[in-house]
C-alpha positions in Angstrom: 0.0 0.0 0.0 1.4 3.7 -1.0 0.3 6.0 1.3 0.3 9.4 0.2 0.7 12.4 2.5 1.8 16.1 2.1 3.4 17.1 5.4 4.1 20.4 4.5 1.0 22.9 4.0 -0.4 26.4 4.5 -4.1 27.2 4.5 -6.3 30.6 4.9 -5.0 33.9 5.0 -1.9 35.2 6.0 -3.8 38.0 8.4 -6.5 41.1 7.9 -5.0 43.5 6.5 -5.6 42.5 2.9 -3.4 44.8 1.2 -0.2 44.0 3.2 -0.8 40.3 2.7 -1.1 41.2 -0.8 2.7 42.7 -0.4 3.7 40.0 1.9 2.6 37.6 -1.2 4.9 39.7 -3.5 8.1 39.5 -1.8 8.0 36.1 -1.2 7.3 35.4 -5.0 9.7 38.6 -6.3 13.2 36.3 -6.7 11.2 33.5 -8.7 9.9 35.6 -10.9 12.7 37.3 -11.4 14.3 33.9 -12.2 11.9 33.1 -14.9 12.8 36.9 -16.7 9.0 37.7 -15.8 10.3 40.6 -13.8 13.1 43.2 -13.8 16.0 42.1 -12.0 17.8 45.2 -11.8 15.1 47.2 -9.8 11.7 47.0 -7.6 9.0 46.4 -10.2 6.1 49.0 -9.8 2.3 47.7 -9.6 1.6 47.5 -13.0 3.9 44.9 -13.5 2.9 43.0 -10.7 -0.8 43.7 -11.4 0.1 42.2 -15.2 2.0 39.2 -14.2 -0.5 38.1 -12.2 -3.3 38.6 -14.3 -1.3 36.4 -16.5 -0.5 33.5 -13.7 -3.6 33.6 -12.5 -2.8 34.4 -8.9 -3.1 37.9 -6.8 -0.5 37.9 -3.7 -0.6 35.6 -1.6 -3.9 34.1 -2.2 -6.7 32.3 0.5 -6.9 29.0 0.2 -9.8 27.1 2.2 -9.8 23.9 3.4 -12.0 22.7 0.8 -9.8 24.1 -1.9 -6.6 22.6 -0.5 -8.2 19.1 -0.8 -9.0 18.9 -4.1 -5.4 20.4 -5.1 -4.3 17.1 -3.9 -6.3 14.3 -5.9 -5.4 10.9 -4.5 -3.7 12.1 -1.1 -4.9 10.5 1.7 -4.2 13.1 4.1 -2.7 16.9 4.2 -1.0 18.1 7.1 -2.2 22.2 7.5 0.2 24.5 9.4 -0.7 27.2 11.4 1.2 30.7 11.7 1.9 31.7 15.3 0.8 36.2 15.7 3.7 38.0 14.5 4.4 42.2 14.0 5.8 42.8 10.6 6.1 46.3 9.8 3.7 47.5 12.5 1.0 45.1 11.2 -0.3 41.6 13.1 0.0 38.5 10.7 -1.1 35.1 11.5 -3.2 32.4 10.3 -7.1 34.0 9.7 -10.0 33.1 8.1 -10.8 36.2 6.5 -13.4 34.7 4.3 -15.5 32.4 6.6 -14.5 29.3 5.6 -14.5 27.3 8.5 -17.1 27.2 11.1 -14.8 29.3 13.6 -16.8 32.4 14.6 -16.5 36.1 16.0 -13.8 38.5 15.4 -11.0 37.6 12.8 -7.8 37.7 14.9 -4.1 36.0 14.4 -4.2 34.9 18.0 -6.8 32.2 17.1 -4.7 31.0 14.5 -5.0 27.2 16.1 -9.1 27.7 16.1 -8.8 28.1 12.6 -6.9 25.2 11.9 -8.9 23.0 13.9 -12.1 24.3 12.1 -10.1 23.1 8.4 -10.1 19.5 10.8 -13.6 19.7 11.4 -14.2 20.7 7.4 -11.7 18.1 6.0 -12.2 15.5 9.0 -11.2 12.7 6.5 -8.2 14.5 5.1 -6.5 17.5 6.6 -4.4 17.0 10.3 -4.0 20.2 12.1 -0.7 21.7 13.6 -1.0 24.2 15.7 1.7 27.5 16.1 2.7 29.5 19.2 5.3 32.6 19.0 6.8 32.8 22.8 7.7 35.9 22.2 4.6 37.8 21.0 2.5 37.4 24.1 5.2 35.2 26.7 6.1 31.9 27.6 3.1 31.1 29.4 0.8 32.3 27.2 2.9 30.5 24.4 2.8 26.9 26.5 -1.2 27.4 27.7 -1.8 28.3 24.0 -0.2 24.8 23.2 -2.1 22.8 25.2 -5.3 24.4 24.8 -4.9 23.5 21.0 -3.9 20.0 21.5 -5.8 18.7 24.6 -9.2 21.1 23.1 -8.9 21.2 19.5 -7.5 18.3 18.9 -4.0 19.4 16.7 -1.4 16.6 16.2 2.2 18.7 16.1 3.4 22.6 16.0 5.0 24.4 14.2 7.7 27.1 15.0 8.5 29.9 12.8 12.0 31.4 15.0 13.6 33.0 12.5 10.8 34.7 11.3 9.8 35.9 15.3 13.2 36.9 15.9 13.8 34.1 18.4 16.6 31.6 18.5 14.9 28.2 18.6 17.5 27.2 21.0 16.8 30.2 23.5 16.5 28.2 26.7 14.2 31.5 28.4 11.8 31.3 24.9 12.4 28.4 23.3 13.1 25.5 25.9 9.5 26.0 27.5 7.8 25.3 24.4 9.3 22.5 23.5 9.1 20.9 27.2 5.1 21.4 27.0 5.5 19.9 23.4 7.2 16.4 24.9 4.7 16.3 27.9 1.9 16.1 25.1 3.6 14.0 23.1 3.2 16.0 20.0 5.8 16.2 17.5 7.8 19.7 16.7 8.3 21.0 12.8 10.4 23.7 13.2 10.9 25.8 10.1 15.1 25.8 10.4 16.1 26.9 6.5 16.5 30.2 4.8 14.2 32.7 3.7 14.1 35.4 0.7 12.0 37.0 3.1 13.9 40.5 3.7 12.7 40.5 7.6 13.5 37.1 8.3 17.0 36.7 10.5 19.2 34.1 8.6 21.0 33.7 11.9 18.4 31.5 13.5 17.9 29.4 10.6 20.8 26.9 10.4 19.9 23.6 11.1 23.2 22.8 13.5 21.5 25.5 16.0 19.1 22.3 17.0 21.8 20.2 17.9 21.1 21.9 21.7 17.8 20.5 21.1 18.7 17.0 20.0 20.5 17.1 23.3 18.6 18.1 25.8 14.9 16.7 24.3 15.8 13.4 23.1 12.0 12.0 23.5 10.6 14.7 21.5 10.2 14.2 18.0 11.5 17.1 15.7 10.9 17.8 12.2 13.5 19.9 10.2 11.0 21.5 8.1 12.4 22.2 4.0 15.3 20.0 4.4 17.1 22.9 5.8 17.7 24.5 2.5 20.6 26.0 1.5 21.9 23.8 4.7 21.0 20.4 3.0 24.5 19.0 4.6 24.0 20.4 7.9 20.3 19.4 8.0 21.4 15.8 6.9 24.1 15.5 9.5 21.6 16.7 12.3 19.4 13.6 11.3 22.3 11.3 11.6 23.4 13.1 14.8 19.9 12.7 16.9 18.0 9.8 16.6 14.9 11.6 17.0 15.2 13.9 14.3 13.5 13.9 11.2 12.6 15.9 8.0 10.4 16.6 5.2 11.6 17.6 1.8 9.0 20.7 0.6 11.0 23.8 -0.8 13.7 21.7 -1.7 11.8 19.6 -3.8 10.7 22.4 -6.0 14.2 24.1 -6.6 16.1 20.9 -7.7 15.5 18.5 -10.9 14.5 15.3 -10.6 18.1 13.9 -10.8 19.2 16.0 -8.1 16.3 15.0 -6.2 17.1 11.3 -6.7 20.9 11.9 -5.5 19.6 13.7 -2.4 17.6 10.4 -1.6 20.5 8.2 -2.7 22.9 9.7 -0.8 21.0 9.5 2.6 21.7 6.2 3.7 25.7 6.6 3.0 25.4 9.4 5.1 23.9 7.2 8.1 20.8 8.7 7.6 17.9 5.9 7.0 15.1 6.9 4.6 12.2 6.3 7.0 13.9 9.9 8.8 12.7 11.8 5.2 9.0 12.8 4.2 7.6 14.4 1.4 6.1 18.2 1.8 5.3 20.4 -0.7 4.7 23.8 1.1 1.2 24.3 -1.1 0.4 26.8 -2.2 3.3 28.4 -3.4 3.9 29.6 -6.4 6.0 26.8 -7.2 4.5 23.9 -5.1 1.7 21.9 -7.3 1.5 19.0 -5.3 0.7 16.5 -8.0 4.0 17.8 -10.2 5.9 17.3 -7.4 4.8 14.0 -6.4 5.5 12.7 -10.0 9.0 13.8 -9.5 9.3 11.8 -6.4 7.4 8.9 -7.3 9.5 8.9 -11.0 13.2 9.7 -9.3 14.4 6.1 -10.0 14.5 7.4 -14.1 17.4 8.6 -13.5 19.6 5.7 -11.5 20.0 3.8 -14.9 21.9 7.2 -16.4 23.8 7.9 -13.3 25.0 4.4 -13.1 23.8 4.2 -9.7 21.2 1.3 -7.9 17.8 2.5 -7.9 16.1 3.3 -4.4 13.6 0.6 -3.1 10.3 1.0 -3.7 9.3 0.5 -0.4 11.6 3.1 1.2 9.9 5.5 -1.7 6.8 4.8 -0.4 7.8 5.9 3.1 9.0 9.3 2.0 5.2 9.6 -0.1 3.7 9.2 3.1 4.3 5.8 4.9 7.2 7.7 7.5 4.9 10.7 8.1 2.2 8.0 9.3 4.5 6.5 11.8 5.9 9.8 13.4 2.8 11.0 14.3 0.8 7.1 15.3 -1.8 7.3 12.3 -3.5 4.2 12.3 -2.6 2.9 8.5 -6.6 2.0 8.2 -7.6 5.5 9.4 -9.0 7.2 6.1 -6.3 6.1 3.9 -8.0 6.0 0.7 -5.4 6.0 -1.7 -3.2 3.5 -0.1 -6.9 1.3 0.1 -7.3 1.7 -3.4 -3.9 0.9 -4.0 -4.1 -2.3 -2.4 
């Protein structure tokens, strides 16, 4: 049976201000358009030529995508993990995971600090197909509130993991006043931790708390909790890699990464796990949907097809079975999922 699960996901809007998530959208999609010669590279393009190119591609900023929505991008997946975004400042202005256009049955005022509501009403929409992680920032409203936040969102609503965004709250994920508490209430309820540990072309976003090595105070001091190096650790691929054959309970999923390399790179990234003591069943596929570039079904073709390109390389292909794990099997077994809960692909499969 192939399971097939996209561990990496974002859902809703990015906060109320419409208009700055609009910008927000921008920036993060400025460098690859710039890539693709749709935009100038040698200055800030001006809002016609973002208003043109996006007329053209179909997509305005950063976009609201419901629950609903998310779904059916993913024919055939059996389930889609949806992250939330802990409350943030940027530029003055409060982002965080909202559902600015009523799409789940959360109710009363649109805030970022009920970011975990929201995701636990995509649960209840997609009850089938969508698992909820929830997001705290320790550093927007304090520790406590951060760890009660946590708890309420696991032991009430029902969310399976968090996710951390440190480098993006101007936090060290390794801060033992910020950090540490967090990550104790996330053992004690047994939830795993993605932590988003990679760069960022966002301009705000401190590189300095991104590389992956900074866990390795984690992978020493919380060696029951479960942690998820979220994208790989792009550019850090190395680092990242050697972190999962440092700890034993460390892990990854592959989204970002996935989308920047060709397929043969992708297939040498896999290849070269296990020489580098790092077993397969550590790796999961993620797509970070939805992107600009992350169309889950393209990108699980490229996983699912890597093995084209062992014959040219001259190299053993990878075994299905360990392929199958990274589609979704691994994911299933870091978080318990009962491989008969809802699995329809994997049933149809069989």
């Amino acid at each position: 049976m192939t399971l097939q699960i996209d561990a990496h996901t974002h859902i809703l809007s990015m906060g109320t201000d419409a208009a700055f998530t609009k910008r927000y959208g921008r920036e993060g999609s400025l460098t690859i358009y710039r890539a693709e010669g749709k935009l100038p590279s040698h200055r800030c393009p001006v809002d016609h030529e973002w208003e043109e190119i996006e007329a053209a591609e179909g997509k305005d900023g950063f976009g609201v995508v419901g629950p609903h929505e998310s779904v059916a991008a993913h024919p055939g997946f059996d389930k889609i993990v949806a992250l939330a975004v802990s409350p943030q400042y940027l530029e003055g202005r409060l982002m965080g995971t909202v559902d600015v256009l009523g799409q789940t049955d959360v109710a009363g005022e649109q805030h970022p600090e009920r970011c975990n509501e929201y995701i636990a009403g995509c649960v209840r929409a997609e009850p089938e197909k969508i698992i909820g992680f929830a997001s705290v920032n320790p550093a927007y409203r304090g520790v406590k509130a951060a760890v009660d936040e946590l708890a309420r969102a696991v032991q009430e609503d029902g969310l399976k993991g968090v996710k951390l965004y440190p480098m993006y709250q101007h936090w060290s994920p390794v801060d033992r006043d910020l950090a540490f508490p967090v990550l104790a209430a996330a053992r004690d309820l047994g939830i795993p931790v993605m932590i988003h540990q990679a760069g960022s072309t966002r301009i705000d976003a401190k590189m300095e708390y991104g590389r992956p090595a900074l866990l390795d105070d984690i992978g020493r001091n919380f060696r029951d909790l479960k942690v998820i190096i979220a994208h790989c650790g792009i550019p850090w691929i190395d680092e990242a890699m050697f972190m999962l054959t440092k700890h034993p309970n460390f892990y990854t999923e592959i989204s970002y990464h996935i989308a920047t390399v060709t397929r043969r790179d992708l297939f040498l990234y896999l290849h070269r796990a296990e020489p580098f003591f790092v077993p397969l069943e550590k790796i999961m596929f993620g797509t970070d949907f939805p992107g600009f570039l992350y169309d889950p079904i393209a990108l699980r073709e490229k996983l699912l097809t890597v093995n084209e390109e062992a014959a040219a390389l001259g190299l053993d292909p990878l075994p299905q079975s360990k392929l199958d794990g990274v589609m979704g099997g691994n994911f299933a077994k870091l978080i318990g999922l009962d491989p008969e809960d809802g699995l329809t692909n994997a049933k149809a499969a069989a």
